[in-house]
Backbone as XML, in Angstrom:
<?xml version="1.0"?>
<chain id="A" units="angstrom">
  <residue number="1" name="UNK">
    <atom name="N" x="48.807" y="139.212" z="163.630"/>
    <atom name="CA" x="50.133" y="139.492" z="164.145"/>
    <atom name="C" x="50.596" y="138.320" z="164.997"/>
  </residue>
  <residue number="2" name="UNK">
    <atom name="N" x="51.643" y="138.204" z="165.086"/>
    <atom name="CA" x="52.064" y="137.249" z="165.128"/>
    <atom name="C" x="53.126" y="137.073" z="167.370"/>
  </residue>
  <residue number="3" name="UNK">
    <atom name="N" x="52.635" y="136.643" z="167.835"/>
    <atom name="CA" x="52.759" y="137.100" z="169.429"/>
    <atom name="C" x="53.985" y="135.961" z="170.126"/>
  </residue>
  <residue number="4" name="UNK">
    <atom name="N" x="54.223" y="135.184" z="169.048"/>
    <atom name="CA" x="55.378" y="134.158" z="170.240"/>
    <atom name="C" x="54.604" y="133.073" z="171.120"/>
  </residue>
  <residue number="5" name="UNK">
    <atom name="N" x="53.143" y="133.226" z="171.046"/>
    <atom name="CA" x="52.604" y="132.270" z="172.278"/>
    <atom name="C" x="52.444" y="130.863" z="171.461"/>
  </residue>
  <residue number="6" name="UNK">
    <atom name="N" x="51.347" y="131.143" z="170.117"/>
    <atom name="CA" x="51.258" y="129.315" z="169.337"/>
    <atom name="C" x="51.802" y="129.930" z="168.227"/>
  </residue>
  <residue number="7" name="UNK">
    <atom name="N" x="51.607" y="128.909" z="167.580"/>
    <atom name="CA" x="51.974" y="128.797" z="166.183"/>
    <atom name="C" x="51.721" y="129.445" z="164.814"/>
  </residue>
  <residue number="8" name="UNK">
    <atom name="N" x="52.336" y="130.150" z="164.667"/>
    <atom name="CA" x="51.117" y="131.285" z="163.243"/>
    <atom name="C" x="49.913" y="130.712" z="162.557"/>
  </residue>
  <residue number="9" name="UNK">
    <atom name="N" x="50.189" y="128.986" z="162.332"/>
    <atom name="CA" x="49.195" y="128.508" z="162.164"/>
    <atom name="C" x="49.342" y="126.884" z="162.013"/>
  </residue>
  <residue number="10" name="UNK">
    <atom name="N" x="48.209" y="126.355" z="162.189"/>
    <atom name="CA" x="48.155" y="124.812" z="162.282"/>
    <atom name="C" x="49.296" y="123.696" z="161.763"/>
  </residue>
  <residue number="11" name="UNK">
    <atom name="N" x="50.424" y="123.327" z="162.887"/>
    <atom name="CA" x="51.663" y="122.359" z="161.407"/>
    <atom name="C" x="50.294" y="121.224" z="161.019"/>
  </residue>
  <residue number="12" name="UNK">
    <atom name="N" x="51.405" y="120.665" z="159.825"/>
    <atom name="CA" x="50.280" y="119.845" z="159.284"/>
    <atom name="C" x="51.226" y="118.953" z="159.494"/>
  </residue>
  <residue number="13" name="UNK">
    <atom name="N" x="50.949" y="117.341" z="159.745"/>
    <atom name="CA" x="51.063" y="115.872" z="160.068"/>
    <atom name="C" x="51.892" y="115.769" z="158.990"/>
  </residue>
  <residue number="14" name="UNK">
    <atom name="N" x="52.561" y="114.625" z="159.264"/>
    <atom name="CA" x="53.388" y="114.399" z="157.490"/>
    <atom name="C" x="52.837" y="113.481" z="156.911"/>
  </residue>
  <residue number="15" name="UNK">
    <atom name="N" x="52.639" y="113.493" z="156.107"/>
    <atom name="CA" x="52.571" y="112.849" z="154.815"/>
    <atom name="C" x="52.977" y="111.304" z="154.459"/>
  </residue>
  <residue number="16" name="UNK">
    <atom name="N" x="52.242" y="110.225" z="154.494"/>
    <atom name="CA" x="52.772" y="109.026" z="154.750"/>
    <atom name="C" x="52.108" y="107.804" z="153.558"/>
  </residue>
  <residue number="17" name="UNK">
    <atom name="N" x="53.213" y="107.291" z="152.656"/>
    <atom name="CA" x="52.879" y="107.120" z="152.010"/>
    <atom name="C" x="52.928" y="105.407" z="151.734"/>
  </residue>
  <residue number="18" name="UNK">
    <atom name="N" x="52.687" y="104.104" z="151.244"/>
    <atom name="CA" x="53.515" y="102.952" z="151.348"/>
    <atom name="C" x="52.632" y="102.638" z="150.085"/>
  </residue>
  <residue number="19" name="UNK">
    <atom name="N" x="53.891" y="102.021" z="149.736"/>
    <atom name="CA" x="54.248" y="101.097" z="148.177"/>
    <atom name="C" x="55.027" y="99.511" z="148.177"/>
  </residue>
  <residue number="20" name="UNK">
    <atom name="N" x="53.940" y="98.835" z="147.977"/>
    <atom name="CA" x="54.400" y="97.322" z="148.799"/>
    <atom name="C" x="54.824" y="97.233" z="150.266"/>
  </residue>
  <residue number="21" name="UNK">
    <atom name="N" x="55.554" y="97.219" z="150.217"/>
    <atom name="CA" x="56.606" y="96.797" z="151.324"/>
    <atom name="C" x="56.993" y="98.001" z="152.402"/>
  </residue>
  <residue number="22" name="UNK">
    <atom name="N" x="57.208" y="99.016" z="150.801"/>
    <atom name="CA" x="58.455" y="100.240" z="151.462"/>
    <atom name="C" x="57.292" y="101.285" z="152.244"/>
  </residue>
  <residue number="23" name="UNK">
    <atom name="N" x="58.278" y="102.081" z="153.206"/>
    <atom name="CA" x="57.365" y="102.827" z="153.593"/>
    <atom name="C" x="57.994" y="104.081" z="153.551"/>
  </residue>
  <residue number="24" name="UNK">
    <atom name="N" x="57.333" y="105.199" z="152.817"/>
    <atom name="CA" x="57.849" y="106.420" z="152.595"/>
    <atom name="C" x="56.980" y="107.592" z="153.800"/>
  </residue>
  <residue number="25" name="UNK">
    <atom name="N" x="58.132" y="108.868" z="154.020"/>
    <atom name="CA" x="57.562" y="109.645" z="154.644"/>
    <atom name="C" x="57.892" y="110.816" z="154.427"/>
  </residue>
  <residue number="26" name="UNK">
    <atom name="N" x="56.811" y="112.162" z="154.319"/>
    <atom name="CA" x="57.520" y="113.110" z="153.794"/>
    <atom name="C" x="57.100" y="114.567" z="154.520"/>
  </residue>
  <residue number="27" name="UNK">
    <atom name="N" x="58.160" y="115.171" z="155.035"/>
    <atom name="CA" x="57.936" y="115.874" z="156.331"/>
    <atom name="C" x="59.087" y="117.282" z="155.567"/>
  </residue>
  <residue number="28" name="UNK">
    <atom name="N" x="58.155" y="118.252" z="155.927"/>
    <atom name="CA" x="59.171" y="119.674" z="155.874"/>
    <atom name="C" x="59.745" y="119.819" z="154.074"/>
  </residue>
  <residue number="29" name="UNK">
    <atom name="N" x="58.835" y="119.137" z="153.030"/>
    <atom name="CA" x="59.411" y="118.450" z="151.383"/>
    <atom name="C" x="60.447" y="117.738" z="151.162"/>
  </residue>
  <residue number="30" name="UNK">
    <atom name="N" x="61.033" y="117.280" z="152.541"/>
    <atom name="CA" x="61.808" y="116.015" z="151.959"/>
    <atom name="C" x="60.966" y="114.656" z="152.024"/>
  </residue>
  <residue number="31" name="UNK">
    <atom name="N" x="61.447" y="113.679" z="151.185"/>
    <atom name="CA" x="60.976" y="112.237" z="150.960"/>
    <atom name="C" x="61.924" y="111.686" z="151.836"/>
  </residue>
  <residue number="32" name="UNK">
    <atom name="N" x="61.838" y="111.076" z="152.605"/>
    <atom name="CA" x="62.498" y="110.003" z="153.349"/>
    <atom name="C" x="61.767" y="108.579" z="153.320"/>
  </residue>
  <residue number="33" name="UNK">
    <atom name="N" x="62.912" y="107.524" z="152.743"/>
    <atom name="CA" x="62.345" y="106.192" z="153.420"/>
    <atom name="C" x="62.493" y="105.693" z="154.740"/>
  </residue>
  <residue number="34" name="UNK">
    <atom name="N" x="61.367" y="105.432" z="155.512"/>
    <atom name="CA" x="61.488" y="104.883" z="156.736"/>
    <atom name="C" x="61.826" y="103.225" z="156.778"/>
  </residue>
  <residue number="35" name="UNK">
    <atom name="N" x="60.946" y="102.522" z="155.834"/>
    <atom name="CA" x="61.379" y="101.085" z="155.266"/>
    <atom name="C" x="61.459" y="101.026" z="154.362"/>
  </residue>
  <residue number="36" name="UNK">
    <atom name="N" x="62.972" y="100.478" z="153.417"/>
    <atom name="CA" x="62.785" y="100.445" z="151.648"/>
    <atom name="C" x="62.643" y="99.097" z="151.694"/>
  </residue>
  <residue number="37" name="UNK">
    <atom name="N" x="61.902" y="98.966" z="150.289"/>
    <atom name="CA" x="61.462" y="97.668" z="150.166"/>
    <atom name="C" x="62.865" y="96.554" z="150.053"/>
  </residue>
  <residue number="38" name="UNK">
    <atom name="N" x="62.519" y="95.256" z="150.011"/>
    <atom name="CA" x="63.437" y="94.299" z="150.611"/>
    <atom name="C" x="63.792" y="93.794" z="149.034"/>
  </residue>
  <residue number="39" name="UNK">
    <atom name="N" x="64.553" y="94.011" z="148.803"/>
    <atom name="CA" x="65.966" y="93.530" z="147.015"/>
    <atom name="C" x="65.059" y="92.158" z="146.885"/>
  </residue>
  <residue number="40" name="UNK">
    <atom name="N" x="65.276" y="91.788" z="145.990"/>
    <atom name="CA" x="64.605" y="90.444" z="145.371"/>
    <atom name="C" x="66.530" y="89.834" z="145.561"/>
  </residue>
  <residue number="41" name="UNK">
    <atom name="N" x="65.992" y="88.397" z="145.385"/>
    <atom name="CA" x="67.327" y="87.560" z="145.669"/>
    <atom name="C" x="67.954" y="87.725" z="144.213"/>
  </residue>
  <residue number="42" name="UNK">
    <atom name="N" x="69.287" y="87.396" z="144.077"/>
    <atom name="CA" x="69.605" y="87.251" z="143.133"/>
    <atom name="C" x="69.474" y="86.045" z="142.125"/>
  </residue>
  <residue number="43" name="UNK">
    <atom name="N" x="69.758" y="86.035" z="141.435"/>
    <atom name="CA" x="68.991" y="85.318" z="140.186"/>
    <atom name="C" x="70.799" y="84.019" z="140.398"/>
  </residue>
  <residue number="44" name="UNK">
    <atom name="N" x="70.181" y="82.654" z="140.317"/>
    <atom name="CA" x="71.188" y="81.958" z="140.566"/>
    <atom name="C" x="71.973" y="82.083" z="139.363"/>
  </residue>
  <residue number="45" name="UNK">
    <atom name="N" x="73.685" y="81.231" z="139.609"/>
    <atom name="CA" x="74.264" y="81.307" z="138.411"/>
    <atom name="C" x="74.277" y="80.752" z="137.497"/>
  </residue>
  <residue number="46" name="UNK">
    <atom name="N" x="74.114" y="80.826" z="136.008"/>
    <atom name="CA" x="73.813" y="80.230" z="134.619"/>
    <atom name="C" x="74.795" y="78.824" z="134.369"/>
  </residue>
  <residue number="47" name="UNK">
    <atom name="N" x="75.804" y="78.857" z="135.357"/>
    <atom name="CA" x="76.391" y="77.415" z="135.344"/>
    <atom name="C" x="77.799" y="77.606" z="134.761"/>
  </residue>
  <residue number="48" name="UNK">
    <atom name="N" x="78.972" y="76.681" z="134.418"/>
    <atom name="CA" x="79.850" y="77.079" z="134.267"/>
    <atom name="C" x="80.789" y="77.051" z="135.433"/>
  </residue>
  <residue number="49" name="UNK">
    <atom name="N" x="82.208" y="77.294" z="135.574"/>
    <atom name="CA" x="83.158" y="77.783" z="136.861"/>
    <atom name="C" x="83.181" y="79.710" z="136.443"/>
  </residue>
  <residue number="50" name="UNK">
    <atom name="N" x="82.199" y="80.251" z="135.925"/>
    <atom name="CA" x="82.181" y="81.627" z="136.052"/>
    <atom name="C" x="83.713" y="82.070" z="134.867"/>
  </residue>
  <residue number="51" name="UNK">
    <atom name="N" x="84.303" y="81.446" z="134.207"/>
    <atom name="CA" x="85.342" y="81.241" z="133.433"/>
    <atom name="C" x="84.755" y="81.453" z="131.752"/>
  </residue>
  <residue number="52" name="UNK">
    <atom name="N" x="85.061" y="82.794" z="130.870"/>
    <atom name="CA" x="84.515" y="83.214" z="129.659"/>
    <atom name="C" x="85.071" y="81.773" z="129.006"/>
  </residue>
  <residue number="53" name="UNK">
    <atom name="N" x="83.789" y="80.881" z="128.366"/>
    <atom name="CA" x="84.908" y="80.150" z="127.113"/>
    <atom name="C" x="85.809" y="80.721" z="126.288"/>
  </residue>
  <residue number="54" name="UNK">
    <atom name="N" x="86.731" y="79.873" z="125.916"/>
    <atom name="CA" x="88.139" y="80.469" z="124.984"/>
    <atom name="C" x="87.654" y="80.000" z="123.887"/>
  </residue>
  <residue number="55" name="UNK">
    <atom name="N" x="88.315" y="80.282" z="122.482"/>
    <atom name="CA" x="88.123" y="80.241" z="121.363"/>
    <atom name="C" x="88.385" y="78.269" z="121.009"/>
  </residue>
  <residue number="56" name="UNK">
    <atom name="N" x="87.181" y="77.876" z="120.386"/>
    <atom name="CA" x="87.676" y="76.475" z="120.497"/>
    <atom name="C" x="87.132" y="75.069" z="121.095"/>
  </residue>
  <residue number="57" name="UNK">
    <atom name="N" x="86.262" y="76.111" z="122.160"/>
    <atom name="CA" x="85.890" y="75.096" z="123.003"/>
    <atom name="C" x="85.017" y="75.331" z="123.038"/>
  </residue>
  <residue number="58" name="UNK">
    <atom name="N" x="84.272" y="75.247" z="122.111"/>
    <atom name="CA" x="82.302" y="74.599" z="122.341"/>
    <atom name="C" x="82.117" y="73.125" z="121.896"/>
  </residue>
  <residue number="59" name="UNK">
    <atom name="N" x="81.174" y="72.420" z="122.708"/>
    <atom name="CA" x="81.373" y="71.354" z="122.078"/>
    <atom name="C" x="81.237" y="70.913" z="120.576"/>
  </residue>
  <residue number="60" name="UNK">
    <atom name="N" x="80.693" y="71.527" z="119.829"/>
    <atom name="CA" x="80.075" y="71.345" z="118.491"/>
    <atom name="C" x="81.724" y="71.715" z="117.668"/>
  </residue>
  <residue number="61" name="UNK">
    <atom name="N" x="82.779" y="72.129" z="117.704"/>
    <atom name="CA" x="83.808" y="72.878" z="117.636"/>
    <atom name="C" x="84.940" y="71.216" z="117.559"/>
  </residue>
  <residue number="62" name="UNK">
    <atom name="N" x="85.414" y="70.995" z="116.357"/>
    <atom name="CA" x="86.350" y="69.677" z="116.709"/>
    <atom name="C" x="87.612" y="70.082" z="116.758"/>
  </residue>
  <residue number="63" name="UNK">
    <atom name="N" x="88.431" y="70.111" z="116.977"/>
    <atom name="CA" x="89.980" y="70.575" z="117.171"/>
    <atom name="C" x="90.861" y="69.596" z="116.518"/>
  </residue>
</chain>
């Protein structure tokens, strides 16, 4: 029976988990990230002014 003084029974610690970098924690069945891992940089650009070629203009292409 259950009296109001402790706890019906023992809480349990949460649950702590890490994957590389990130650090997961999981308390009451939710997953929470405490640290997510850190994005990789982006991949530089393939070159160009970022401008689709138009029809015409490759060099191999004589006009």
């Amino acid at each position: 029976r259950y009296a109001g003084r402790a706890a019906p029974r023992p809480r349990r610690l949460p649950a702590v988990a890490r994957a590389g970098a990130a650090v997961a924690v999981q308390i009451a069945g939710r997953v929470r990230l405490l640290r997510p891992a850190p994005r990789p940089p982006a991949p530089p650009p393939a070159g160009g002014d970022g401008v689709a070629d138009t029809a015409g203009s490759a060099p191999w292409i004589s006009d």
